[in-house]
VONU-954084 format. One line per 8 residues: number of its first residue (from 1); their letters; for each residue z negated, y negated, x of C-alpha. Coordinates in pm, whole numbers. Last residue first. Layout:
<pts>
NUM) a) Z Y X | ...
</pts>
This chain:
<pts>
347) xxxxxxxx) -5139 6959 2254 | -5237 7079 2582 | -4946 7050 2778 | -4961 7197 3142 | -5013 6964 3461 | -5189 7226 3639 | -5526 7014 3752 | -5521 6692 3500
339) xxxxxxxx) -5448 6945 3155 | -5204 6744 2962 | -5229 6547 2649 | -4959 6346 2472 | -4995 6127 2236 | -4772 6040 1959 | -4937 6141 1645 | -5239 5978 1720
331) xxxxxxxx) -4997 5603 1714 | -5201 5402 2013 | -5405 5097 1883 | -5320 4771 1985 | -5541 4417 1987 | -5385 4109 2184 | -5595 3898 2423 | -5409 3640 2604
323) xxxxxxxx) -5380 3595 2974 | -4993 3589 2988 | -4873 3378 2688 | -4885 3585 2338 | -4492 3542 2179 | -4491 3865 2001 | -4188 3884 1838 | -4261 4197 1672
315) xxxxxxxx) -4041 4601 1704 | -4330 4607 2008 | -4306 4769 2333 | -4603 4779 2528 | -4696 4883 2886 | -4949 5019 3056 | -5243 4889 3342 | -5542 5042 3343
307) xxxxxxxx) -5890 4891 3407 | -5961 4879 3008 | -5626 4844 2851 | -5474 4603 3086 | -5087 4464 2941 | -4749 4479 3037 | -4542 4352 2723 | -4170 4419 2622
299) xxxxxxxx) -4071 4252 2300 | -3781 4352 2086 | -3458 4300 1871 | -3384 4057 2169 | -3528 4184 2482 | -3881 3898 2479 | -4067 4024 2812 | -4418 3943 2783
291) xxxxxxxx) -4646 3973 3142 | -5022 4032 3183 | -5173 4036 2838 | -5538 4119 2783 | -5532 4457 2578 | -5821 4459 2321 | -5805 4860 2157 | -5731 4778 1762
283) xxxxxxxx) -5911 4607 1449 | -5599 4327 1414 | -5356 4602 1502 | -5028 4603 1679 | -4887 4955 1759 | -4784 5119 2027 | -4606 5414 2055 | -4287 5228 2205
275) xxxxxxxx) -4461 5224 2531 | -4461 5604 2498 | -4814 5774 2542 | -4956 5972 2777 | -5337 6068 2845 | -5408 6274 3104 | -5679 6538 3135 | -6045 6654 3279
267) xxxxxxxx) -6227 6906 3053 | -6321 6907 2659 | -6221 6783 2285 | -5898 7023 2257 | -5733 6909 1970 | -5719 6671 1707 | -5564 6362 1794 | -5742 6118 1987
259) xxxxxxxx) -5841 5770 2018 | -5900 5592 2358 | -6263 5543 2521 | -6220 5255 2735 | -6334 5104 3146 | -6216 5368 3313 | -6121 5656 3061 | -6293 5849 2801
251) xxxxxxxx) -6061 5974 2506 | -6250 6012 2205 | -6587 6058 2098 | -6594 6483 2121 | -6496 6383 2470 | -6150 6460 2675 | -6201 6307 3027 | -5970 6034 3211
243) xxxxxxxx) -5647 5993 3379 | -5442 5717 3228 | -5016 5790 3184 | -4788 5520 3028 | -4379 5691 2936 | -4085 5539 3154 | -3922 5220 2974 | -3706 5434 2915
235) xxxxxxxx) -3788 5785 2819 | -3743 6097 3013 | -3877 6081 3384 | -4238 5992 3293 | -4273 6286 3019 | -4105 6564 3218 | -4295 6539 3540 | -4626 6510 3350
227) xxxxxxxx) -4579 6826 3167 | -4402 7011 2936 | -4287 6701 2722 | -4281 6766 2334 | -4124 6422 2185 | -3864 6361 2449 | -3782 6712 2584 | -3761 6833 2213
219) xxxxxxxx) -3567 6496 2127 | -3283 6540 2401 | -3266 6951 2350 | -3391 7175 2608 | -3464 7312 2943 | -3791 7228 3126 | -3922 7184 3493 | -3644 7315 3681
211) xxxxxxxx) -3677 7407 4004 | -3523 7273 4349 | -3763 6973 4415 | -3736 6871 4052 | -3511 6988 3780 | -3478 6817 3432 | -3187 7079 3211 | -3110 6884 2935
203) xxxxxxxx) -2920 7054 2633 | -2660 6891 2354 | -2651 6609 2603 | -2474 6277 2619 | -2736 6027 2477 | -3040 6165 2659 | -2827 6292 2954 | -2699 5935 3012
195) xxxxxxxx) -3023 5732 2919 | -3171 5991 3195 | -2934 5840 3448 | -2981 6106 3758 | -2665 6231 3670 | -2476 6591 3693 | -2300 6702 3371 | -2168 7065 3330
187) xxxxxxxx) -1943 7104 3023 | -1847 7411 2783 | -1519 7322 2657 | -1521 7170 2326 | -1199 6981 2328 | -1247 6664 2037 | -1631 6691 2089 | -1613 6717 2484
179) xxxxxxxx) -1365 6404 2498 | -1606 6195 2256 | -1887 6316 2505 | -1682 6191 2784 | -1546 5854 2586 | -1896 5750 2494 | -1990 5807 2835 | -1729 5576 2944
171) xxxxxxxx) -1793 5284 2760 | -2176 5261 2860 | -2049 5344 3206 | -1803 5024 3159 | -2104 4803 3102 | -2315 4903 3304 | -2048 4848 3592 | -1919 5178 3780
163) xxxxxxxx) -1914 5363 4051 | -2213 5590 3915 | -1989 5763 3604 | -1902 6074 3747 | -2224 6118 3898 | -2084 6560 3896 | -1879 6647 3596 | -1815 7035 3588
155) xxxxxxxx) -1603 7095 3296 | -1549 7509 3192 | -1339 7726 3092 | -1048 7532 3213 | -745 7412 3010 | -566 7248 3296 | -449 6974 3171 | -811 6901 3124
147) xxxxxxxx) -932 6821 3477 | -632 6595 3591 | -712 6416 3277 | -1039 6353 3379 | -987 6232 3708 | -647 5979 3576 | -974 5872 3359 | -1205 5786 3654
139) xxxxxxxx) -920 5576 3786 | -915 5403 3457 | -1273 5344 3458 | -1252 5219 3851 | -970 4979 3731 | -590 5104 3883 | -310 4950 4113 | -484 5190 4390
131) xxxxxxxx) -430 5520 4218 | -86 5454 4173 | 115 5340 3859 | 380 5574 3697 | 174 5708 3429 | -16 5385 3336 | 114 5306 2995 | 51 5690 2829
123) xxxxxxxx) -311 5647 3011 | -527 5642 2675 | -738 5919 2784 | -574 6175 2461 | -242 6055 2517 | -242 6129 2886 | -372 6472 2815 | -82 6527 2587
115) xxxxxxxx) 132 6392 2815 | 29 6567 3142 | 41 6905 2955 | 423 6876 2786 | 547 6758 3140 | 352 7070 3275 | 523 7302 3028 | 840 7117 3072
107) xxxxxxxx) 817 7161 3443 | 745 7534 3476 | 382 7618 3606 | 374 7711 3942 | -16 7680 4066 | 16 7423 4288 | 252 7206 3976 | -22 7255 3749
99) xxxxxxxx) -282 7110 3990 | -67 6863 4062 | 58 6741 3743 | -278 6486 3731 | -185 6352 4012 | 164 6304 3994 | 149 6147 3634 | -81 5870 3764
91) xxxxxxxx) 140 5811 4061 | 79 6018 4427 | 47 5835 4765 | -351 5763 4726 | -429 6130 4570 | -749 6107 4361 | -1060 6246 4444 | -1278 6040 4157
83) xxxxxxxx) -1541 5913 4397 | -1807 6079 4144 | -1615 6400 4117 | -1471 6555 3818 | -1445 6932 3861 | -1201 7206 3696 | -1367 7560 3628 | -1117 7882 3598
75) xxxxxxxx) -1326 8070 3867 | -1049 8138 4089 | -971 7860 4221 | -1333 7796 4300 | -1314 8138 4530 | -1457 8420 4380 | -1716 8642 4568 | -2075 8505 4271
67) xxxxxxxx) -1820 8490 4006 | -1970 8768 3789 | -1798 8765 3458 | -1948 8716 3134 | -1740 8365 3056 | -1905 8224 3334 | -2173 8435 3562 | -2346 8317 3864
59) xxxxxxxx) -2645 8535 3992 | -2931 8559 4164 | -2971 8493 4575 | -2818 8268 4828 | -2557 8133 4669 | -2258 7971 4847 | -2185 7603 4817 | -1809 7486 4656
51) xxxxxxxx) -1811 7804 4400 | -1812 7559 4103 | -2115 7711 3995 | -2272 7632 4347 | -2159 7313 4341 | -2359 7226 4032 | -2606 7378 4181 | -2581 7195 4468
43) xxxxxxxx) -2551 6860 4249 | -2869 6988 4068 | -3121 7028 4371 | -3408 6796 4326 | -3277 6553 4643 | -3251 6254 4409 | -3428 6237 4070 | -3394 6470 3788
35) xxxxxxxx) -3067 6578 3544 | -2897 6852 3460 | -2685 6770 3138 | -2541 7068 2919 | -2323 7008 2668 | -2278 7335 2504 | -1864 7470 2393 | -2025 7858 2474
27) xxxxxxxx) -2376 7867 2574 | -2570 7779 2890 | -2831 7994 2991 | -3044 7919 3272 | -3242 8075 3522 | -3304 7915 3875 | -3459 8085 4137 | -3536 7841 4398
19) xxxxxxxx) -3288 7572 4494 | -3370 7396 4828 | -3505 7676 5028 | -3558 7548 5422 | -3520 7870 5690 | -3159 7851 5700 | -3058 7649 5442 | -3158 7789 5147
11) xxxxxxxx) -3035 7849 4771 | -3122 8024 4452 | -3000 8177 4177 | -3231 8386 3951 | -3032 8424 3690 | -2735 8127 3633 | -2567 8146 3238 | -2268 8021 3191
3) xxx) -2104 8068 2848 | -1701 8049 2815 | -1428 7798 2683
</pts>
């Protein structure tokens, strides 16, 4: 187990930067989950820690030594990939000895490690099958067990869950972060899943286009959003935005004036709130209903406000046919203001 902590690092190709000074501290035993959308950067850093793509400025550290020159065997890191890596010709056991077995441990010591990490995964009955007689979830275990009989310093998972069903991902995180809890080895996570880093992470790191936007707990990123960027890609369904101008009478938009918290009552801005932030109200906003979505414990409704479209979910059955008039009224102490030219939080 070790801290990693990344100053300054950065990364071009040629004359194109794709990571630009990155600073981030990761503490001993931490979950940390760096997620955004495709292209922002955080498998190459994630590679970059690993010591698989070279840095072109800053700093690596892990455990409080530089590994900046070390190869990836040297960095005492083990790596889960997304297409698992796993040797075609070898068994269960044979893969995840290998590593051991490369590096000359004795065979009862590596006997000893393969069956303890066996045990934990749950693979004790599938030792002697081969990669191809597996399920992709137990194929993606045989990959995490060949990572911890090692006893790295630290996990690096990168998609490792993208092969596979809803279902079985739903499964599988619960066994990763159950896995982390039991070892507590300070763990890299790569997805672009936010449900995965919101219900994984101890930290979230959300990058875009090579930077990170904000670094921080699940709930602090989800109730306290930096900025725009933030707010829409954490949350599910994604959070409603409507550009307008803060009055001392509310919230003027096209078409509405929407409530506001107290605050700043002046200058162009956008209003977000959470679909989940509504509430039903008989003396509320009117919102003529465009599509309802019944989901079981709750109802899913896109709806006009004004001349913006947003949507609604509501704990209610709300069974209001498309067309209807419904009345809502967003909670004041879930909005979120930003400025409209820099993004920035204002509340």
């Amino acid at each position: 187990m070790a801290p990693v902590t990344l100053s300054s690092v950065k990364k071009s190709y040629g004359e194109v930067a794709t990571i630009h000074g990155v600073d981030i501290d990761i503490a001993d035993g931490e979950f940390v989950v760096l997620v955004g959308p495709s292209g922002c950067g955080k498998s190459t850093l994630l590679r970059m820690i690993a010591g698989l793509e070279t840095i072109t400025g800053g700093e690596i550290s892990i455990g409080g030594r530089v590994v900046n020159e070390l190869e990836p065997k040297d960095r005492d890191i083990a790596m889960v990939f997304q297409n698992y890596a796993l040797y075609p010709h070898m068994t269960v056991a044979k893969n995840m000895a290998f590593s051991l077995e490369h590096r000359g441990g004795s065979k009862a010591e590596i006997a000893e490690r393969v069956s303890w990490a066996a045990d934990i995964l749950g693979l004790k009955p599938l030792l002697e099958r081969f990669p191809r007689q597996l399920s992709g979830g137990q194929r993606q275990r045989v990959a995490m067990g060949r990572a911890i009989v090692r006893n790295p310093q630290v996990f690096l998972f990168d998609e490792p869950l993208s092969n596979l069903d809803a279902k079985l991902r739903v499964v599988m995180r619960g066994e990763i972060k159950g896995l982390h809890q039991r070892l507590g080895v300070t763990t890299v996570y790569v997805t672009h899943d936010q449900v995965e880093a919101m219900t994984m992470a101890d930290k979230i790191v959300v990058m875009n286009a090579g930077r990170v936007e904000q670094f921080g707990a699940p709930l602090d990123l989800y109730d306290r959003p930096a900025n725009p960027f933030v707010a829409g890609f954490i949350g599910s369904p994604s959070m409603n935005f409507i550009e307008g101008q803060l009055t001392p009478d509310g919230f003027a938009a096209r078409g509405v004036v929407l409530p506001l918290p107290p605050g700043p009552i002046a200058g162009e801005a956008i209003y977000g709130i959470r679909p989940e932030h509504f509430e039903l109200v008989s003396d509320g906003l009117p919102a003529k209903v465009l599509l309802v979505e019944p989901m079981g414990s709750e109802t899913q409704v896109t709806m006009t406000i004004g001349e913006h479209q947003v949507i609604g979910v509501f704990r209610e059955r709300l069974r209001a046919a498309p067309g209807a008039t419904i009345h809502v009224a967003p909670q004041l102490n879930a909005v979120h203001l930003f400025d409209a030219a820099s993004g920035k939080r204002l509340n």
